[in-house]
Structures are given as structure tokens and as C-alpha cells.
Backbone bond lengths (Angstrom), bond angles and torsions (degrees), N, CA, C in turn:
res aa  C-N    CA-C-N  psi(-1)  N-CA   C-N-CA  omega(-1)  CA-C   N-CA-C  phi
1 X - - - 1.450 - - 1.532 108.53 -
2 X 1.206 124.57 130.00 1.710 136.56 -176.60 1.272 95.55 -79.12
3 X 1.403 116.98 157.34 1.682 142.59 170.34 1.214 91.01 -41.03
4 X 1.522 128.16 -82.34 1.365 126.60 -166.07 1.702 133.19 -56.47
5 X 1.447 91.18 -14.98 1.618 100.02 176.50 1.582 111.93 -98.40
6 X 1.411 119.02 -20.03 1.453 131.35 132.51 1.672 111.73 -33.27
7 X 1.240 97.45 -71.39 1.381 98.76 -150.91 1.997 112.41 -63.08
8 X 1.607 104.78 -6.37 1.441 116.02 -165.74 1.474 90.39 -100.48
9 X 1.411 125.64 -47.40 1.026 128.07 -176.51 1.901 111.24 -54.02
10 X 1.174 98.41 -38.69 1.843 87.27 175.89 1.417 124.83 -87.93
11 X 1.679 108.58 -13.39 1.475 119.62 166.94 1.869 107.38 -83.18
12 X 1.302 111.70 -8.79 1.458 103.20 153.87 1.127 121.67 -81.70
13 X 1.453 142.28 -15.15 1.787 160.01 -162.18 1.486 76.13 -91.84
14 X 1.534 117.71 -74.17 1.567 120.17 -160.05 1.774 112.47 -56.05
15 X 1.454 107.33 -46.54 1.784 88.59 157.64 1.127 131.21 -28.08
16 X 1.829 121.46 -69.50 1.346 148.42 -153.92 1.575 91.50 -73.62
17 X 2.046 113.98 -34.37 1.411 88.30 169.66 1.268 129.95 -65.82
18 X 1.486 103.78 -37.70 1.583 99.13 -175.83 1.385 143.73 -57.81
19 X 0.943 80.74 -13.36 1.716 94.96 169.04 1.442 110.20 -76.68
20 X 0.886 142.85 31.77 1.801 159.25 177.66 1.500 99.71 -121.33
21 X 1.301 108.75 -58.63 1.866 113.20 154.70 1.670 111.01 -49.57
22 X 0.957 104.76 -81.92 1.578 100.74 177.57 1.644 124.71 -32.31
23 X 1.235 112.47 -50.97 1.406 100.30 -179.29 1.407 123.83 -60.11
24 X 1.698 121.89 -16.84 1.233 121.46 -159.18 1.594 88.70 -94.52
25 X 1.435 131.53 2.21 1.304 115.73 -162.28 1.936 103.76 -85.12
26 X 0.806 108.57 -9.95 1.787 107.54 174.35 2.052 116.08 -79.43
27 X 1.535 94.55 -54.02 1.268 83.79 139.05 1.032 163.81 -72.26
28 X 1.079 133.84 -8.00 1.323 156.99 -176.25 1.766 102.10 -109.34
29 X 0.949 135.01 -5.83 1.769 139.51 -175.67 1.835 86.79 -124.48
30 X 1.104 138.60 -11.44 1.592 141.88 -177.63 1.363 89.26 66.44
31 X 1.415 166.87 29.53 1.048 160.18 85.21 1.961 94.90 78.98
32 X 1.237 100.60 -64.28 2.330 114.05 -172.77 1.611 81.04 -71.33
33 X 1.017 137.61 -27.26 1.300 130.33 -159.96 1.803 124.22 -82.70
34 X 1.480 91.78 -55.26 1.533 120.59 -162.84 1.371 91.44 -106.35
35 X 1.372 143.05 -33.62 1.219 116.84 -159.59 1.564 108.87 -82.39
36 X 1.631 112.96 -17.07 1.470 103.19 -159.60 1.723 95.60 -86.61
37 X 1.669 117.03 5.06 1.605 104.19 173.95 0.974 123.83 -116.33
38 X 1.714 117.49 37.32 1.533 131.91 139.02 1.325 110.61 -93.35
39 X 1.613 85.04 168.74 1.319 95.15 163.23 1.634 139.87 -58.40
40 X 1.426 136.95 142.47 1.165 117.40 -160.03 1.672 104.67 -66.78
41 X 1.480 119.01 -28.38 1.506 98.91 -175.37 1.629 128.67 -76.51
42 X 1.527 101.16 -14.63 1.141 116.62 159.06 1.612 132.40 -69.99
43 X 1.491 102.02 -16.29 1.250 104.71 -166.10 1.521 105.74 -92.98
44 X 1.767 102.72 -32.65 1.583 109.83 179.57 1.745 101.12 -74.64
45 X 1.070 127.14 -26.14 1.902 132.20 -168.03 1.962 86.47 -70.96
46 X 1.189 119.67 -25.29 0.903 120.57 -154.01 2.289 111.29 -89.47
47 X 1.703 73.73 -52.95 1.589 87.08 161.28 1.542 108.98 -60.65
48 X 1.326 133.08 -60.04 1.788 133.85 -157.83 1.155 105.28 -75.85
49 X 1.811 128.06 -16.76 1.444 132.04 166.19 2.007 86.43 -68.43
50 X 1.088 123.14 -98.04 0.991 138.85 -163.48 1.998 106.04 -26.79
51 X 1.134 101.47 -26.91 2.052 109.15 174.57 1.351 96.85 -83.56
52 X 1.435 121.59 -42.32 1.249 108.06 -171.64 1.835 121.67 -57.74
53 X 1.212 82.68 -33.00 1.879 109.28 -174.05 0.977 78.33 -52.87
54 X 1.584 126.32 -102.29 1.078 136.65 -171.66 1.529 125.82 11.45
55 X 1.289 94.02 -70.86 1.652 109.78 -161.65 1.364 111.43 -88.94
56 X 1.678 131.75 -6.09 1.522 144.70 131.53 1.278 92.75 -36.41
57 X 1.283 123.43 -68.51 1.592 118.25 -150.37 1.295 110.34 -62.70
58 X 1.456 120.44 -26.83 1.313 119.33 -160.31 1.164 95.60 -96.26
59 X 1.351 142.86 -50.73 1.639 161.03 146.26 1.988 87.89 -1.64
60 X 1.244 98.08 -91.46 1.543 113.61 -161.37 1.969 111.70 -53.44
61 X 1.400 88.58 -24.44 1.683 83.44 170.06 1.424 122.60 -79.37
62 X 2.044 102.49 -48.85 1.661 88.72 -177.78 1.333 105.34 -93.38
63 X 1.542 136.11 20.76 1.527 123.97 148.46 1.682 121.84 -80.67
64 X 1.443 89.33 -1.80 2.018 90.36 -174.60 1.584 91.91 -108.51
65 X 1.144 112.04 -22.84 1.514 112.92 170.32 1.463 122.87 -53.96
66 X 1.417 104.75 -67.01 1.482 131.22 -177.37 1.269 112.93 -76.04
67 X 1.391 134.44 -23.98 1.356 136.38 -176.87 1.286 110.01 -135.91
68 X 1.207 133.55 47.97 1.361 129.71 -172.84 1.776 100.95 -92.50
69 X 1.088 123.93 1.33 1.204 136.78 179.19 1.443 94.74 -68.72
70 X 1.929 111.08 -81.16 1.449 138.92 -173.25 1.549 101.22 -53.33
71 X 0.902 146.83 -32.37 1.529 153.52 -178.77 1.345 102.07 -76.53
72 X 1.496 137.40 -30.86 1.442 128.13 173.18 1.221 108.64 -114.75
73 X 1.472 117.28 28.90 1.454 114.85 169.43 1.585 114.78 -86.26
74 X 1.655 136.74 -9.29 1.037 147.78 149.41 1.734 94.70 107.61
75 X 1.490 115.93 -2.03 1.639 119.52 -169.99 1.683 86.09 -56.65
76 X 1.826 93.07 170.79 1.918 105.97 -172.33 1.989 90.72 -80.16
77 X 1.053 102.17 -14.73 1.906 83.81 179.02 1.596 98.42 -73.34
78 X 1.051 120.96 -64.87 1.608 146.51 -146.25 1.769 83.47 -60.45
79 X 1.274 122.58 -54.86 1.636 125.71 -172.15 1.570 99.70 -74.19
80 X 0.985 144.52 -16.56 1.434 142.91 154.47 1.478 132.88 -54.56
81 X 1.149 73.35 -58.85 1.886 94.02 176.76 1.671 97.93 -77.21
82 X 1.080 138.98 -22.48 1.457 132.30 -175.30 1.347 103.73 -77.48
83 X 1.543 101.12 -55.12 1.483 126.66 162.68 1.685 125.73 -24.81
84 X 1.106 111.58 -53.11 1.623 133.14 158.01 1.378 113.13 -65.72
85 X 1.219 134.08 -38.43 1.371 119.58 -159.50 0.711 106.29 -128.53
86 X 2.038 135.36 14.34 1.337 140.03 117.40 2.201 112.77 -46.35
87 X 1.198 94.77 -61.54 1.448 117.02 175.84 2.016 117.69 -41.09
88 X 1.632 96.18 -44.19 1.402 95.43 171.62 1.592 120.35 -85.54
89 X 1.480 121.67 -10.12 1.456 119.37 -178.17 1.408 99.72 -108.12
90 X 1.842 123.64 -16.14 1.312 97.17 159.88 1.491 144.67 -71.97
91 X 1.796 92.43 -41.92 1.670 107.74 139.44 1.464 124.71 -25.18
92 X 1.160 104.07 -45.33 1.352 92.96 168.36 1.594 139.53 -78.40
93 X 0.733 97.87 -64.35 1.744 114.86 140.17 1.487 110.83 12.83
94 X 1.595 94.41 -78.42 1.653 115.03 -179.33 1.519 92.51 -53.93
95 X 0.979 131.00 -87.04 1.832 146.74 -158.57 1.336 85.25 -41.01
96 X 1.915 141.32 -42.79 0.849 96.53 -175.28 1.844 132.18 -105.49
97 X 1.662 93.50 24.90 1.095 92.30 -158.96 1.616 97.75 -97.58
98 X 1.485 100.28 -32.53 1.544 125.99 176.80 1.604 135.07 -101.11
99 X 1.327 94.75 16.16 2.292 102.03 -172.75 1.644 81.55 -140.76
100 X 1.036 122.23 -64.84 1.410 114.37 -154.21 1.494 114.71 -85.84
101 X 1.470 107.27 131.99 1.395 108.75 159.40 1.393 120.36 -117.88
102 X 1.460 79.44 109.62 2.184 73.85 -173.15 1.509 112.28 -121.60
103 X 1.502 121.28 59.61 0.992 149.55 106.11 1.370 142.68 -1.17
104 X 1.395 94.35 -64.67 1.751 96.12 171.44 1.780 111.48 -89.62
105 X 1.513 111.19 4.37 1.256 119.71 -173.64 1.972 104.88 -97.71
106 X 1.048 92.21 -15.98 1.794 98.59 -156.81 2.007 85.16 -100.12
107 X 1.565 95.64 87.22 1.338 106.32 -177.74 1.488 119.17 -85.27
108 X 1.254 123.84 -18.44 1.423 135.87 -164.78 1.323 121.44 -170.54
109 X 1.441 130.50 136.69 1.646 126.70 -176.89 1.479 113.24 -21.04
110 X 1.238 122.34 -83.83 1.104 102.65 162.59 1.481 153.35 17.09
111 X 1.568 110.95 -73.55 1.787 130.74 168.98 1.343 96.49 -71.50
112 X 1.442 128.40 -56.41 1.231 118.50 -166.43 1.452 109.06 -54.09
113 X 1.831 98.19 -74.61 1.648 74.04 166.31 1.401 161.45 -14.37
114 X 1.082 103.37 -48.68 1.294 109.93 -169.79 1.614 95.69 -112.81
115 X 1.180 141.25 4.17 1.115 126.40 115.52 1.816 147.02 -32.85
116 X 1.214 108.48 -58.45 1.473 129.94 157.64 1.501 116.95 -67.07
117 X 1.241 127.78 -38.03 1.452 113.76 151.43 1.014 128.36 -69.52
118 X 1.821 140.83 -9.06 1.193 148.97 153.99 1.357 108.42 -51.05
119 X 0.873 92.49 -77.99 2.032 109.37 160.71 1.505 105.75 -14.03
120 X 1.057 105.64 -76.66 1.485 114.04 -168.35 1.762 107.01 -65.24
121 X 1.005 123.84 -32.84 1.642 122.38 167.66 1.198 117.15 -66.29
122 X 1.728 118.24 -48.90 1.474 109.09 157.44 1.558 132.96 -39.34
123 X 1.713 94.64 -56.24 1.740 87.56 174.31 1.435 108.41 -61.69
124 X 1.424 135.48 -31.15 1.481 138.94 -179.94 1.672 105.75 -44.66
125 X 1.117 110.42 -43.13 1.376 132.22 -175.77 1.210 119.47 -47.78
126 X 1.710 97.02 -75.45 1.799 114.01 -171.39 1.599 90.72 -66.60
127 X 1.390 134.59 -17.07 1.643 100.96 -175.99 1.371 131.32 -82.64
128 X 1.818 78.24 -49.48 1.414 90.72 178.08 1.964 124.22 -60.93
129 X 1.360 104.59 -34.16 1.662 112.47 171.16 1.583 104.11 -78.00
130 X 1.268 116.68 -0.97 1.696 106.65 -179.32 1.676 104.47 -104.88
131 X 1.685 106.33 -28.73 1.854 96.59 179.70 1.904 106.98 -76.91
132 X 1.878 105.12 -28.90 1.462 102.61 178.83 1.927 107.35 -56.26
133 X 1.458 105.53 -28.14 1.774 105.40 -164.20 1.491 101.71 -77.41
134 X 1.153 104.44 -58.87 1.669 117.86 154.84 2.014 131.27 -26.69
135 X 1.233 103.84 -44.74 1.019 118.78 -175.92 1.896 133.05 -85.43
């Protein structure tokens, strides 16, 4: 196994982790609370954003899992798809370095924590899927 097919293979583990992050985000946003005082079309745009997440995450983990071979083979699919899913965690990145303040959310060691290690998996993210797109 090459450095880079290493290196996809554990940013597929780190997907499948995040979703351990992800699930706590309804609770932790009061989700029963806040969602029922929007509007309903906002509230469903809100859920199918939040499925969509989801199912990226699950997408990008067991395809870096199962194909972390084909993903560092440098082919125009394999640099596409790296290409994208460098592109969606850098995007993120920004939103979270510059839209969100979640601050009043990061109640105890804990959140923070695992806030700042989110952080740090994201940037883990955009590099490693940006030198495979690159490369």
C-alpha cells in the first residue's frame, strides 16, 4: 500500500468517524426546540441539507475505504473525486472559520474538544484529497 493510499484509507476511518460528531449536532443545536419555529420549508431544506451531509460522509468514507487504491492511482476519475472532496471540506473550512460562531455552543471540554479536533480532520481532509487531485 503507497503513502497516499494509506493516507485515503485513514481519511475514510475519519469520515465513518465523523458521523459520531454529526449525530450529536441535533442535540446540541436543540433541533425539538428550534426547528418547529421556522418556517416549514425552511425547516425541511434544513433536514435534506443535513441528510445530504450525512450521506457525503458515508459516500466518502466507504469509497476511501474500499478504493483507496483507485483514488491514488492519479486516473481523471480518481483526481475528480479527490478533487471534490478536497473542495467540499475546504468549503468548509472557510464557513467554518468565517460564518460560524460556535462559541456559545462549545459548553464544556468535551464540545470544545471535539470541536478542534473536527477542525483538524477537516484540514486533514482538504489536503490529503487535494495533493491525491493534484497529483
Amino acid at each position: 500500500m503507497s503513502m497516499l493510499e494509506t493516507l485515503i484509507f485513514i481519511s475514510g476511518i475519519l469520515h465513518l468517524g465523523t458521523l459520531i460528531g454529526s449525530a450529536q449536532v441535533p442535540k446540541e443545536l436543540k433541533f425539538k426546540e428550534e426547528l418547529p419555529k421556522v418556517a416549514p420549508l425552511m425547516r425541511h431544506w434544513i433536514l435534506v441539507a443535513g441528510a445530504y451531509v450525512v450521506l457525503n460522509l458515508i459516500a466518502f468514507g466507504v469509497i476511501s475505504l474500499t478504493l483507496s487504491r483507485e483514488l491514488a492511482s492519479g486516473s481523471p476519475l480518481a483526481r475528480a473525486f479527490c478533487g471534490y472532496v478536497a473542495i467540499f471540506w475546504g468549503c468548509r473550512l472557510i464557513v467554518q472559520f468565517f460564518v460560524f460562531d460556535a462559541k456559545p455552543y462549545l459548553r464544556n471540554w468535551f464540545l470544545t474538544l471535539g470541536y478542534h479536533g473536527l477542525t483538524l480532520v477537516f484540514t486533514w481532509h482538504t489536503l490529503v484529497y487535494g495533493y491525491a487531485a493534484l497529483s
